[in-house]
C-alpha positions, -999 to 999 in steps of 0.1 A, spaced: 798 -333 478 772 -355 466 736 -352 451 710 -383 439 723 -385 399 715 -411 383 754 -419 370 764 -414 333 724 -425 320 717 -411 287 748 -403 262 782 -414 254 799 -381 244 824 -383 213 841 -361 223 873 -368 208 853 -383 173 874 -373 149 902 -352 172 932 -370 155 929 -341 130 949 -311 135 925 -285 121 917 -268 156 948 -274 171 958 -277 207 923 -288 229 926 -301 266 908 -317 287 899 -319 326 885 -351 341 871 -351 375 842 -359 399 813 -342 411 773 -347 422 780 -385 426 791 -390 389 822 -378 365 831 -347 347 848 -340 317 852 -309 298 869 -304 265 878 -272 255 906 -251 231 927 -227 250 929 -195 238 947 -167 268 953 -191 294 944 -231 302 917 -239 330 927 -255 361 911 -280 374 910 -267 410 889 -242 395 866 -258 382 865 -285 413 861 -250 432 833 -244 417 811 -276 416 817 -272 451 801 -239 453 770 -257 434 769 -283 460 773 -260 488 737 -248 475 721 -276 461 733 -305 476 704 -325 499 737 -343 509 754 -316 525 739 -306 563 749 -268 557 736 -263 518 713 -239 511 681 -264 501 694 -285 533 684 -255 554 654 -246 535 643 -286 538 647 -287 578 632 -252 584 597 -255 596 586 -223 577 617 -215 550 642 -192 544 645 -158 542 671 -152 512 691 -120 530 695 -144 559 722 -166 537 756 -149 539 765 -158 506 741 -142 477 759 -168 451 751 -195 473 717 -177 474 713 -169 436 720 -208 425 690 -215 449 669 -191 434 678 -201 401 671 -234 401 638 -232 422 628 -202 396 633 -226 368 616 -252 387 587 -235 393 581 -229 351 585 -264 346 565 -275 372 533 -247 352 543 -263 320 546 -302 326 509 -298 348 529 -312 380 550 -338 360 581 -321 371 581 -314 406 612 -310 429 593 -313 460 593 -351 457 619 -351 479 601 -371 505 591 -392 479 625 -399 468 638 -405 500 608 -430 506 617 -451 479 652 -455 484 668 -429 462 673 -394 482 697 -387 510 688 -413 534 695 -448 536 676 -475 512 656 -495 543 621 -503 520 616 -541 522 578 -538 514 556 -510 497 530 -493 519 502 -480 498 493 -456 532 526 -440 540 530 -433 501 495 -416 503 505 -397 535 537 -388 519 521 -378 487 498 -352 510 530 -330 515 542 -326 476 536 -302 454 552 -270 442 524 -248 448 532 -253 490 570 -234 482 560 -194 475 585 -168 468 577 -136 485 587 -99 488 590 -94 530 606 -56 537 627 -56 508 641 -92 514 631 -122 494 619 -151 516 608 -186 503 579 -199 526 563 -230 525 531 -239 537 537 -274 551 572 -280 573 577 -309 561 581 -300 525 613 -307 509 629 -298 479 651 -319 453 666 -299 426 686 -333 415 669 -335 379 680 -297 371 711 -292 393 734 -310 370 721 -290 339 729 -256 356 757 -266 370 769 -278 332 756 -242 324 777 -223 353 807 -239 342 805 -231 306 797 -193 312 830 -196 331 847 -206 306 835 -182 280 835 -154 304 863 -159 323 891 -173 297 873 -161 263 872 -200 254 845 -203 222 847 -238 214 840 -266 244 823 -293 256 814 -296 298 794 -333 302 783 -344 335 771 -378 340 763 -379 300 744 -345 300 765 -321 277 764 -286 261 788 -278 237 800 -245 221 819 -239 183 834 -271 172 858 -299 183 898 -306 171 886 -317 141 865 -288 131 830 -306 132 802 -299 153 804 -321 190 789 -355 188 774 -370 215 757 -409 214 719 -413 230 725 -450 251 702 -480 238 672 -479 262 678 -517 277 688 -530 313 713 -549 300 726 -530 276 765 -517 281 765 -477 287 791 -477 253 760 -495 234 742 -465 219 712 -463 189 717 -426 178 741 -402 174 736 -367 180 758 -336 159 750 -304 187 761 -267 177 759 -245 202 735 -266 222 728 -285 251 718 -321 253 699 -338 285 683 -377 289 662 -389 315 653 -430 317 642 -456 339 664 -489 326 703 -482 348 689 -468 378 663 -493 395 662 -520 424 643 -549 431 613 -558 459 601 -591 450 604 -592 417 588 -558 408 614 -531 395 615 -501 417 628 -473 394 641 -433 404 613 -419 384 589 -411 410 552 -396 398 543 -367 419 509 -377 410 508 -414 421 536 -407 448 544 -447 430 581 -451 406 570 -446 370 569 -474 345 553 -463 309 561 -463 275 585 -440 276 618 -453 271 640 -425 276 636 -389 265 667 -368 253 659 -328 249 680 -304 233 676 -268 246 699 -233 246 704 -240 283 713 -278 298 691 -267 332 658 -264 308 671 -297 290 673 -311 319 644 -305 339 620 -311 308 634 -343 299 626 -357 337 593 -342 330 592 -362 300 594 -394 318 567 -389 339 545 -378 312 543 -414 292 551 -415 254 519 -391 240 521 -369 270 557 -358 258 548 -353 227 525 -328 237 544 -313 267 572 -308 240 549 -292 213 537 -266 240 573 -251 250 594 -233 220 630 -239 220 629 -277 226 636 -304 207 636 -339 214 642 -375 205 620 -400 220 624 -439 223 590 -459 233 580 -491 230 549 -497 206 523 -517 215 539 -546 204 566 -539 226 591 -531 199 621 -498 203 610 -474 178 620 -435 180 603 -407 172 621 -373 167 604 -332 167 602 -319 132 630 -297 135 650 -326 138 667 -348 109 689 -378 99 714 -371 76 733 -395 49 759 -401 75 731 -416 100 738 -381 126 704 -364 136 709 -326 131 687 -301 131 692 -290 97 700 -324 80 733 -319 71 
């Protein structure tokens, strides 16, 4: 029950900022563990109070379709198929749908970012010691990187119509897919259609691993915080530069500075160009995108990273409904930010997307 997340990177959630207040009443919370990082979700009761084996229940579901960890998942049998999968052939149509969703979505990020975001790096990711294999690269080989490269790309996975059934080919057998940089998004999103769908809940938070979407207000009757990490290796993850007010809003990072090894000195990070087929080192700090859904926040800011600090910029201008907050290092090598238009700083130092 395990897929490649990079653990907590990106946000401190304040999720209790200001909860000593009693405006909102009784809120609870449920702490647990899922897709190789922690889970929290903060949320007012209002018919009945969530278990946690329900929730646990479900991120289990979402693994037993996404997981590259699990044998049995549904991408596990689509990877080690020679042609793919024929969608009626899974037993389960949930199991089936949370494929479809997240290769759907993948598919419109992968037209929009030009091939930045890609999930069929998965032989990529395993090459360079960060998929579902074990870590064994003592020297980088320029020819097997090329060779691998040969194999990506998201225009090999096609979705057809085959007598009324759905089937998703691909061309090559030895494509893969790797929905890890949108899997914790939707899951984020399953859970908080749940809760609004299942136990009328209106005001919550669900984080996983630092990525968040949040719904109404907290205890204290504010908007939900969360905290963007400083961008530096050696920074602690409770050492953050911005603060971020959401309302009714999902949050997302993606960054290269927690989640790296060393090979002689050179820093191998878990941002792998589909381009190159080479770890991605740019100007790009760390990108944090704020979208309606946490998948699409997700996804784009892993595109983001790939892209460099102009190229986001300009990824981010092309798709509506995104916002963003960008830290780079100038050329001489100083943190600055930049932030989209819609968003502001207010007096109390929050960024908001209406300044207040």
């Amino acid at each position: 029950m395990k897929l490649s997340f990079t653990t907590g990177l990106g946000f401190l959630v304040l999720a209790l900022l200001g909860c000593s207040a009693e405006k909102g009443g009784t809120y609870q919370q449920i702490i647990g563990e899922t897709m190789g990082t922690y889970y929290q979700i903060t949320y007012q009761p209002v018919r009945s109070e969530v278990g946690q084996s329900q929730i646990d229940h479900l991120l289990r579901r979402l693994n037993q379709a996404l997981s590259t960890y699990d044998s049995t998942s549904v991408i596990s049998l689509f990877n080690h198929s020679p042609r793919g999968i024929r969608m009626s052939d899974i037993n389960d149509s949930e199991l089936a749908n949370y494929f479809y969703d997240n290769l759907e979505l993948s598919q419109e990020i992968y037209r929009s970012s030009k091939g930045g975001f890609d999930p069929t790096v998965m032989p990529l990711v395993n090459y360079w010691g960060f998929g579902y294999t074990p870590r064994n690269l003592t020297q980088i080989d320029t020819t097997m990187v090329d060779s691998i490269k040969s194999i990506v790309g998201l225009e090999k996975v096609n979705i057809t119509l085959n007598t009324d059934a759905w089937v998703v080919e691909k061309t090559d057998g030895r494509t893969q897919l790797d929905f890890s940089a949108v899997a914790k998004g939707y899951a984020i999103d399953v859970i908080g259609a749940y809760l609004r769908d299942s136990f009328g809940i209106s005001n919550y938070l669900v984080d996983i691993g630092g990525e968040s979407s949040a719904l109404g207000v907290n205890r204290s009757g504010q908007s939900w915080r969360v905290a963007i990490n400083r961008p530096l290796e050696a920074s602690a993850t409770s050492s953050f530069d911005f603060v971020v007010q959401l309302k009714n809003k999902s949050i997302a990072t993606s960054g290269n500075y927690r989640n790296y090894y060393e090979i002689d000195g050179e820093k191998i990070s878990h941002t792998i160009n589909p381009h190159s087929g080479f770890f991605e080192r740019n100007d790009l700090l760390s990108a944090s995108i704020l979208a309606e859904e946490c998948a699409m926040a997700d996804a784009c800011a892993t595109a983001c990273m790939t892209l460099g600090y102009e190229g986001a910029k300009e990824f981010i201008s092309r798709n509506k409904g995104l916002s963003a907050v960008l830290l780079y290092l100038d050329q001489e090598q100083q943190i600055k930010h930049y932030l989209t238009p819609d968003l502001k700083i207010n007096e109390q130092g929050l960024i908001t997307e209406d300044g207040i």
